[in-house]
N, C-alpha and C positions, 0 to 999 in steps of 0.2 A: 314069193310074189304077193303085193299085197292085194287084195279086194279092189278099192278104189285108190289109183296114185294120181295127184295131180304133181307136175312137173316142170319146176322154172315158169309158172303162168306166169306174164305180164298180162296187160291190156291197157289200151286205150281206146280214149270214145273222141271220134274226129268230129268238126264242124268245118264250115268253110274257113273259117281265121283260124284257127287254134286247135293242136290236138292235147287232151287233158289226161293224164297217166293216174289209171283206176287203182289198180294195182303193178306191184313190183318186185318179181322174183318169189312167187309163193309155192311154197313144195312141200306136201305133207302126204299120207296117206292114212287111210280107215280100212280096219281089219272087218273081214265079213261078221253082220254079228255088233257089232259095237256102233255106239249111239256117242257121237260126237257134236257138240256145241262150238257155233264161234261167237267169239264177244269182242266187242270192241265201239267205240264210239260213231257217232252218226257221221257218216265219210269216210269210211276206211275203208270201202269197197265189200263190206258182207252182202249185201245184194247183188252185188256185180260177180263177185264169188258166186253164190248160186244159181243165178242164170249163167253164168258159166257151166256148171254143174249139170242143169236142166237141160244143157241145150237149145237153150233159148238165142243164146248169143255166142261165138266162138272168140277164144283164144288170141289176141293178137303175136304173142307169142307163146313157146309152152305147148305141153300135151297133159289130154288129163285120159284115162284111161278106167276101164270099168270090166274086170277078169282080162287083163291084158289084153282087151280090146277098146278101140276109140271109142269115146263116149260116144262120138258126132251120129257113130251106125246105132246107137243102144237106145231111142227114142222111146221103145215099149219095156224097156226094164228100169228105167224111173218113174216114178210118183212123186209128185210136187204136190203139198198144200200151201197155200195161202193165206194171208191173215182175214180175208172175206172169204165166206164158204162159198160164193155164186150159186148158191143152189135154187132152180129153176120154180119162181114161185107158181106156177101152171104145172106143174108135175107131182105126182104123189112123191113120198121117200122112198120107197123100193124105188119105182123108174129113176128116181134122182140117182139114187147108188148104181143102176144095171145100166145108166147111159155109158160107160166105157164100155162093158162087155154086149151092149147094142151098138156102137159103134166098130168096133172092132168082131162083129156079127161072130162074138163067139158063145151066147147065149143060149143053154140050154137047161133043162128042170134040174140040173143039179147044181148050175151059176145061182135059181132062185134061192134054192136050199140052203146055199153059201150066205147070200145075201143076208137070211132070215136067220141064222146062225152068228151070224158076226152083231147085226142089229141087236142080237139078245147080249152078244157077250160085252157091250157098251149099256146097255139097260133100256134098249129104246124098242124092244121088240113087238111091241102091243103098239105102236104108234107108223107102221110101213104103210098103212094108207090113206093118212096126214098130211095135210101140204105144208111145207116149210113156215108160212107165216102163224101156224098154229104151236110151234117149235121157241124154245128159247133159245138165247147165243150160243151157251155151251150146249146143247142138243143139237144144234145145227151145225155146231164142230164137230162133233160125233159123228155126222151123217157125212159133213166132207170127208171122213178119215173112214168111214168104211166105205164112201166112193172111192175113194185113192187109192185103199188097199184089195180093193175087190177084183182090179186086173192081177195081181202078186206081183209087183215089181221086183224089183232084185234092189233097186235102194232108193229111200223115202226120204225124200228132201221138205223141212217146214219152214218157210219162211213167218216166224211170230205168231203162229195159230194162235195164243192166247194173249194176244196183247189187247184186243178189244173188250175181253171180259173182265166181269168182276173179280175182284178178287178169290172170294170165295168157289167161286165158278170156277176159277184158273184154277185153285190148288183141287178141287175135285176129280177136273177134264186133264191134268196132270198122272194120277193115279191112275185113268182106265187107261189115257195112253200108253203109259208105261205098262200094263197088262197087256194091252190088246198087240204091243212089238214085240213083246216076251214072248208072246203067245204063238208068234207069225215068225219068229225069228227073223225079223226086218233089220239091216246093216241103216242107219238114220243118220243125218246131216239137221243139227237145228241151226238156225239163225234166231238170234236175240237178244234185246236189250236186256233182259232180266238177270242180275247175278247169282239169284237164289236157283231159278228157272236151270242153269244151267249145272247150276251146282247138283240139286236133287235130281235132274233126267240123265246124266251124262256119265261115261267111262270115261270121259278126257274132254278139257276143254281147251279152244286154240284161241290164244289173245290176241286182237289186229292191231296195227297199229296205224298212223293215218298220215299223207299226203306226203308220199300215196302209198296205198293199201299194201302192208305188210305184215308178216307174221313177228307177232315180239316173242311170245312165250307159249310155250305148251303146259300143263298140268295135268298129272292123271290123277282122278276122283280113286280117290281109298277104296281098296274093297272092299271093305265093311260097308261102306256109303254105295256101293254100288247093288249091293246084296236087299237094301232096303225098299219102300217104295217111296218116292218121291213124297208125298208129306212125313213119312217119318226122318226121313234124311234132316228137314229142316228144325227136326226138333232135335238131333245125334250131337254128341258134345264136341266132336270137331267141323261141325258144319260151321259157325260164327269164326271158326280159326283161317279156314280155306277160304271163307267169305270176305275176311279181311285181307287176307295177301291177293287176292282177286281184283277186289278193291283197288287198294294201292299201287295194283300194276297196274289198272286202266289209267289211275289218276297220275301216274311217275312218269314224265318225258321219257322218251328213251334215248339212252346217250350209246346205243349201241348201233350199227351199220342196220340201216331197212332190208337189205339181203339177208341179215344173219337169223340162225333158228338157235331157241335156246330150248334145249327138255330139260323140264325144272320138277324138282319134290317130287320125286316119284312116288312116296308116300305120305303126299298132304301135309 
């Protein structure tokens, strides 16, 4: 049984004239534990996929499941971030991070000690009673990412968390992430345009394809590239190799059926 299974999703988004098909026939699953990327071009339904995912929006056709239970009942075992961190500029960063577990009024002197523990293990632990606008981008992604992780979801969905940053800043906020889910043992869903991005965070990545939204190809990232941390992967001698075939499948029409799944290179 896999961790997360999504199964035969369709979906469509209705208007009063017209209903327009998001996706079509997507079925994959993510082992607990593994950090999965989807890529594919602008329209292919990767945000409709994850608000799928989230629970934000249901299924028009399709189950997706999460320990062989509906996602639709599993509200408090995801964590979603977002490409804006919304963090509350009238708030300190501790309160910023402790609003879920004050919400969910499960707040007690060892959720702060968690708090002040995570904040360190991202490098921001001298800065909890900060307001956000004293914060840079990539520090304020930090603080979303130990807000999100600070309930322990059971699986962490990013929609583009580093696409607003610099570059530099991206390949930095790259590295702690990939420490701080190693560290949490978080099962992860990315969404992103970036093909390096997905190359250097990912066990596997899923190519979409478009109109409408389907699965073209899988690839699993080499274990030796998984074993690294995301900047060093981009320097690895078969990172340009996998980058290319990445490449070329986004850019290649596909002459195969939109229902069909391919597992491709198992070893890069």
């Amino acid at each position: 049984m896999s961790f997360l299974s999504v199964n035969h999703v369709t979906h469509y988004y209705f208007s009063k004239s017209k209903a327009t098909q998001a996706l079509k026939d997507v079925s994959f699953s993510v082992e607990e534990g593994e950090f999965v990327s989807i890529l594919g071009p602008s329209g292919c339904g990767k945000s409709t996929l994850l608000s799928l995912l989230a629970n934000i929006i249901h299924p028009t056709e399709g189950k997706i499941s999460l320990n062989d239970q509906p996602i639709s009942t599993l509200d408090d075992s995801i964590g979603y971030m977002l490409q804006q961190d919304y963090l509350f500029p009238w708030k300190t960063i501790m309160d910023n991070v402790l609003l879920g577990p004050k919400i969910k009024k499960t707040t007690e002197s060892s959720t702060n000690e968690k708090a002040e523990r995570m904040l360190e293990e991202v490098g921001l632990h001298k800065i909890s009673t900060s307001y956000p606008d004293a914060l840079s981008g990539g520090m304020r992604q930090r603080v979303a990412l130990v807000r999100t992780l600070i309930t322990d979801p059971e699986i962490l969905l990013l929609d583009e968390p580093f696409s607003a940053l610099d570059y530099v800043t991206k390949l930095t906020l790259e590295d702690a992430v990939a420490d701080l889910l190693a560290t949490y043992k978080k099962t992860t869903v990315l969404v992103t345009h970036d093909i390096g991005e997905a190359i250097s965070m990912s066990d596997r990545i899923i190519i979409m394809d478009t109109n409408p939204g389907s699965i073209k190809r899988m690839y699993d990232v080499p274990l030796e590239l998984r074993n690294e941390r995301p900047f060093n992967v981009r320097r690895h001698p078969k990172y340009q190799r996998i980058f290319d075939k990445v490449w070329n499948e986004l850019n290649t029409k596909s002459i195969i059926p939109t229902s069909s799944k391919i597992v491709g290179d198992q070893h890069g």
